[in-house]
C-alpha positions in Angstrom: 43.5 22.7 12.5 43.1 24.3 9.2 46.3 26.0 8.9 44.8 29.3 9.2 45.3 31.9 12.1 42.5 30.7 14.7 43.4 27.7 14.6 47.1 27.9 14.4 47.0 30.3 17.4 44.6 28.1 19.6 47.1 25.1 19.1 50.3 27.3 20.5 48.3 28.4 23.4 47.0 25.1 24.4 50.6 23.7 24.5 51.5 27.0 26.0 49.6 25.7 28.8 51.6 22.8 29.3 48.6 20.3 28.2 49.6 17.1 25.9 48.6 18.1 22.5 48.0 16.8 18.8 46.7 18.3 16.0 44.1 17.2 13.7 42.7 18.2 10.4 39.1 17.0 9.1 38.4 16.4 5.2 35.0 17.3 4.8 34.6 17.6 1.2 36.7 18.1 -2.2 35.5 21.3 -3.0 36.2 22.3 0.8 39.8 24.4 1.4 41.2 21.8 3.3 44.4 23.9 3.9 46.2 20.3 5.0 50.3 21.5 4.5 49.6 24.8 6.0 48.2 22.8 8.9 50.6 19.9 8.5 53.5 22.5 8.7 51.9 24.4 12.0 52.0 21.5 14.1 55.3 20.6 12.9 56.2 24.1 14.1 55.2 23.6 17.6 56.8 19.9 18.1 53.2 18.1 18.2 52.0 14.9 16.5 49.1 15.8 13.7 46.4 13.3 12.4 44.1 14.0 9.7 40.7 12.6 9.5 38.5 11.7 6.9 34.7 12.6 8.0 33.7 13.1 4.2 30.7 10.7 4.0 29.1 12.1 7.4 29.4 15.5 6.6 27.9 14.9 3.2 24.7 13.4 5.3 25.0 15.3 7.9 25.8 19.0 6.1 25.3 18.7 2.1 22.5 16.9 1.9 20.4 18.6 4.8 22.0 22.0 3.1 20.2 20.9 -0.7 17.0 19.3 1.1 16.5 22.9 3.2 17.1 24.8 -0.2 14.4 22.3 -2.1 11.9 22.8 0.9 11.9 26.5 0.4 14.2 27.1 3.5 17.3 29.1 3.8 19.8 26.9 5.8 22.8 28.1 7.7 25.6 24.5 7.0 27.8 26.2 9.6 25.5 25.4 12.5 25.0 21.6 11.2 28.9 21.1 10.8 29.3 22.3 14.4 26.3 20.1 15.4 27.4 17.2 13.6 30.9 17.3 12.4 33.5 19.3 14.8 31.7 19.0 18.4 30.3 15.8 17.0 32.1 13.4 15.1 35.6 15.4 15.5 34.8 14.9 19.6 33.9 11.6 19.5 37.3 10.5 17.3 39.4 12.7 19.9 37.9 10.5 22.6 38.6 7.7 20.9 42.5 8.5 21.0 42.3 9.0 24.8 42.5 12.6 24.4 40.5 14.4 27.4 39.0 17.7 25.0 39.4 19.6 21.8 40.6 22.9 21.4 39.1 25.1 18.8 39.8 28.6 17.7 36.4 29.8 17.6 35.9 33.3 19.2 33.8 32.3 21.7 33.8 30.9 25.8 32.5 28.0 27.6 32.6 28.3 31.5 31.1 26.2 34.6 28.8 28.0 36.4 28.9 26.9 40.0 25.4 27.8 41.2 23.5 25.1 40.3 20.5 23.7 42.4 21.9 20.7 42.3 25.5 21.8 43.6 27.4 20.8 40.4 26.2 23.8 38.2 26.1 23.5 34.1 28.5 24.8 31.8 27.4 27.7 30.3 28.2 29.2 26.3 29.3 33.2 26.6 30.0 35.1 23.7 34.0 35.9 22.5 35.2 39.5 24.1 35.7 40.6 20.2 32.3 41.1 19.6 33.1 41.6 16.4 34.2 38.3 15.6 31.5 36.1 18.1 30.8 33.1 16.8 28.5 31.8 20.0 25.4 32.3 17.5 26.8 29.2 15.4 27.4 26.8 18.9 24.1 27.5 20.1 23.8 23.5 19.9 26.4 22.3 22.1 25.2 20.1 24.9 26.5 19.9 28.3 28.7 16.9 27.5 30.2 19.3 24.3 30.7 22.2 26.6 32.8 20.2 29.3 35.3 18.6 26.5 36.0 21.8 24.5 38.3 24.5 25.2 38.2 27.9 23.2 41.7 29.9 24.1 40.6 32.7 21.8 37.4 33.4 23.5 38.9 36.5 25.5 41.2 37.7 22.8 40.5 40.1 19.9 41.1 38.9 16.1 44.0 41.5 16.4 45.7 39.9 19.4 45.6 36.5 17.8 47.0 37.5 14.3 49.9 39.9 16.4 50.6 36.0 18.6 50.7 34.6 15.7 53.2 36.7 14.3 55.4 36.6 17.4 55.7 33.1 17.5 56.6 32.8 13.5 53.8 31.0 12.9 53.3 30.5 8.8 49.3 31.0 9.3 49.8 35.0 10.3 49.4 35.9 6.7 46.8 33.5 5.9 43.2 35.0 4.4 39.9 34.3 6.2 38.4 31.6 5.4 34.8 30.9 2.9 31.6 31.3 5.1 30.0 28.3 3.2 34.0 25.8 2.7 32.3 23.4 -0.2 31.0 26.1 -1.7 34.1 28.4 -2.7 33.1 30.8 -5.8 29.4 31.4 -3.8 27.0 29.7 -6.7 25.3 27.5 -4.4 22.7 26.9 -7.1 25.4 25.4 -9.2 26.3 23.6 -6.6 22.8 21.7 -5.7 22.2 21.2 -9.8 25.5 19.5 -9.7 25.2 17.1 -6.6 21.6 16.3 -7.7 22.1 15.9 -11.7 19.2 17.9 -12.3 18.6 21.5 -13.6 16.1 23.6 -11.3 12.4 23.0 -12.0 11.2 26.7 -13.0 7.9 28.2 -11.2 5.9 31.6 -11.2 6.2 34.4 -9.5 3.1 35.7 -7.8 2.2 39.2 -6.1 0.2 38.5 -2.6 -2.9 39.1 -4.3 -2.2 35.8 -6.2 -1.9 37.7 -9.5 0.7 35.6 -12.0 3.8 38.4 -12.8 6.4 35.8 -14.4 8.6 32.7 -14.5 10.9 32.3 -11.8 14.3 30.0 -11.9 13.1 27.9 -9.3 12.5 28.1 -5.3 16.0 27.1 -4.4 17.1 30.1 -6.2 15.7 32.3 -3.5 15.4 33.5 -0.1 12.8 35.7 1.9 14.1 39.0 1.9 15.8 38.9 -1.5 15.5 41.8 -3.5 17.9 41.7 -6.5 18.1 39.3 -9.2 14.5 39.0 -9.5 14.0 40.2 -13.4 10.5 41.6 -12.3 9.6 45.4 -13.6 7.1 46.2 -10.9 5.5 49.6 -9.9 7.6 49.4 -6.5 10.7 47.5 -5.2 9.8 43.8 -5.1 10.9 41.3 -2.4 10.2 37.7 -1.7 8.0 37.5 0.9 7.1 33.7 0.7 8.8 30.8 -0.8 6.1 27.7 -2.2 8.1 24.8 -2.6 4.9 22.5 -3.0 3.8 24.4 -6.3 6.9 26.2 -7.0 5.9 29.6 -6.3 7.5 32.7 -5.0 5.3 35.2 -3.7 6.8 38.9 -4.0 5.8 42.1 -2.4 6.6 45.9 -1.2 9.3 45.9 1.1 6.7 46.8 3.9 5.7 43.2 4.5 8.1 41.6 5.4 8.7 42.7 9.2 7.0 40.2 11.6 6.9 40.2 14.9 6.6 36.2 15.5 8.3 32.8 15.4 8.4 29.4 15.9 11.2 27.5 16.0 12.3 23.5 16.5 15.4 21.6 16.8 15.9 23.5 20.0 18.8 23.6 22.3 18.8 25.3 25.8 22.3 25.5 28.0 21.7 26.8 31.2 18.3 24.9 31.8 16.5 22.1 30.6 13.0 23.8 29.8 11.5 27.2 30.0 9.0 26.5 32.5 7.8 30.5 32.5 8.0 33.0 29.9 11.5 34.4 29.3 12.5 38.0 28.3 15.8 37.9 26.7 17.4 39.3 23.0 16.9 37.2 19.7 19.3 37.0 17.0 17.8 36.1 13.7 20.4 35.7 11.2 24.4 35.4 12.2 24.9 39.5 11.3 21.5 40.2 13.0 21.8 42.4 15.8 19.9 41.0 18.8 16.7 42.2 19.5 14.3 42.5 22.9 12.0 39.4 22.8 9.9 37.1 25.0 10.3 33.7 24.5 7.9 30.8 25.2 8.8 27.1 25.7 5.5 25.5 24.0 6.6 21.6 23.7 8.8 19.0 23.8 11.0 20.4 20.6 9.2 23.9 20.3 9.8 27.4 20.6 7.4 30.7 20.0 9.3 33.9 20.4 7.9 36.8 20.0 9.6 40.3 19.3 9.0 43.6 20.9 9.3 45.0 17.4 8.8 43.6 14.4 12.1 42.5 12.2 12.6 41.8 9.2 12.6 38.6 7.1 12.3 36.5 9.5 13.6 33.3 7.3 12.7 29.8 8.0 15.5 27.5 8.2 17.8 30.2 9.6 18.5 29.7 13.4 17.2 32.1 16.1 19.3 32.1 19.0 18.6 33.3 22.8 21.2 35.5 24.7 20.8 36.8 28.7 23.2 39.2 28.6 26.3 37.8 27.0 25.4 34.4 28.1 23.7 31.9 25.4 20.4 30.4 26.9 20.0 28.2 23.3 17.9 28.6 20.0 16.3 26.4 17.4 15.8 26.2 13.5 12.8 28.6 12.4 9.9 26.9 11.1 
């Protein structure tokens, strides 16, 4: 619980549904908005015990440090999709199991349902997008395993943001006026270059900026200042709009270019997690989300290893960005993704 709406809301219906609750808030970081008396005060409110846990070191492992390393590497991660991973289905789970409780409850806007047609009888659980499409957040779950999917409850899944803030209300709950909360938590005022110079003591190693001819146009601030697809804040007076097209961690270069290069058609990604199936043992036709506000596009996607995705696009899209995830959707069902490479 985080004291906020989502959370607030997904606690009262789970009691609501005469299940033996608790809540529990997890302190992930001391920049993070913890939001621990709003929380504290919540369960309070509905008569249940509350617990707060203190998963600070693993999510700076398991989130931060990834988060920095991806940045240094010339990758642009998304932390959300490793605190899920690691930290809430992950850690949070396994503590919750340790207590004897049976699941967790989340308020994510998303669903997780058995599907009984399985060829061995039993079916799998399968990941669905939340009925507010506007407010989905299966593209961040795409890692939740089988075991994940049959210990987690999402009582928001089916309801719009309006129809949890108006329950909220109704029941008096304190969170119903609370703001939304920061896309990256340990990052709060958004200067996530600040940020890694802090956590690593040292100032960003400057580089050049190159044109895809390999022609030298100036200094850049360094590689972890950037992302493919960026256009402002690049200090370049060019004959055209420049973009990064590449990021060169190994030499610290960042190649820019017309806006024109950077659609692709292609990707590979690893890391890869598949719900409904264990491998893609044919090609698949499905839709491909590149980025979290990416609209889904037609794609074919190919199993080609162990740990490896190719997907290729029926249209080429733009700034396709390596670290970002790319996740799979039949329908409204998620059949998995991976981290692009």
């Amino acid at each position: 619980m985080s004291g906020g709406v989502d959370s607030s809301v997904a606690a009262l219906l789970a009691k609501s549904e005469g299940l033996e609750c608790a809540g529990a808030i997890i302190r992930l970081h001391p920049n993070a908005e913890c939001g621990e008396p709003d929380a504290r005060a919540v369960a309070a409110s509905l008569g249940i015990p509350f617990f707060v846990f203190d998963f600070s070191d693993c999510f700076t492992e398991r989130v931060i440090d990834r988060f920095i390393r991806a940045y240094e590497e010339g990758r642009t991660p998304n932390p959300c999709v490793a605190c899920n991973k690691h930290i809430k289905f992950g850690r949070f789970l396994e503590k919750a199991l340790e207590l004897g409780k049976d699941c967790i409850v989340t308020g994510h806007y998303a669903r997780a349902e058995r599907d009984g047609a399985g060829r061995d009888g039993a079916g799998r659980y399968l990941l669905k997008k939340g009925a507010d499409l506007s407010k989905d957040q299966s593209y961040v779950l795409y890692t939740l395993s089988q075991d994940q999917l049959a210990r987690v409850r999402f009582p928001l899944g089916s309801l719009s943001k309006a129809e949890a803030r108006e329950i909220a209300k109704s029941a008096g709950l304190y969170a119903s006026g609370k703001r939304e909360s920061q896309d990256i938590c340990f990052v709060p005022d958004g200067d996530y270059v600040s940020f890694i110079e802090e956590n690593t003591g040292e100032p960003m190693r400057k580089g050049r900026f190159i044109d895809t001819g390999g022609n030298y146009l100036g200094e850049n601030r360094g590689v972890a200042c950037y992302t493919v697809g960026q256009r402002r804040g690049l200090g370049l007076a060019m004959p055209y709009p420049p973009y990064v097209i590449e990021i060169r961690p190994e030499d610290d270069t960042v190649v820019v270019g017309g806006g024109e290069m950077l659609y692709s058609k292609n990707l590979h990604a690893r890391e890869i997690n598949l719900i409904p199936v264990d491998r893609l043992d044919s090609p698949l036709k499905a839709r491909v989300k590149i980025r979290y506000r990416h609209v889904e596009q037609p794609a074919t996607v190919w199993q080609v290893g162990d740990d490896e995705l190719r997907i290729e696009f029926d249209e080429p899209q733009r700034a396709i960005t390596k670290g970002q995830a790319a996740v799979i959707y039949d329908g409204e069902s998620v059949i998995g993704g991976g981290t692009i490479i």
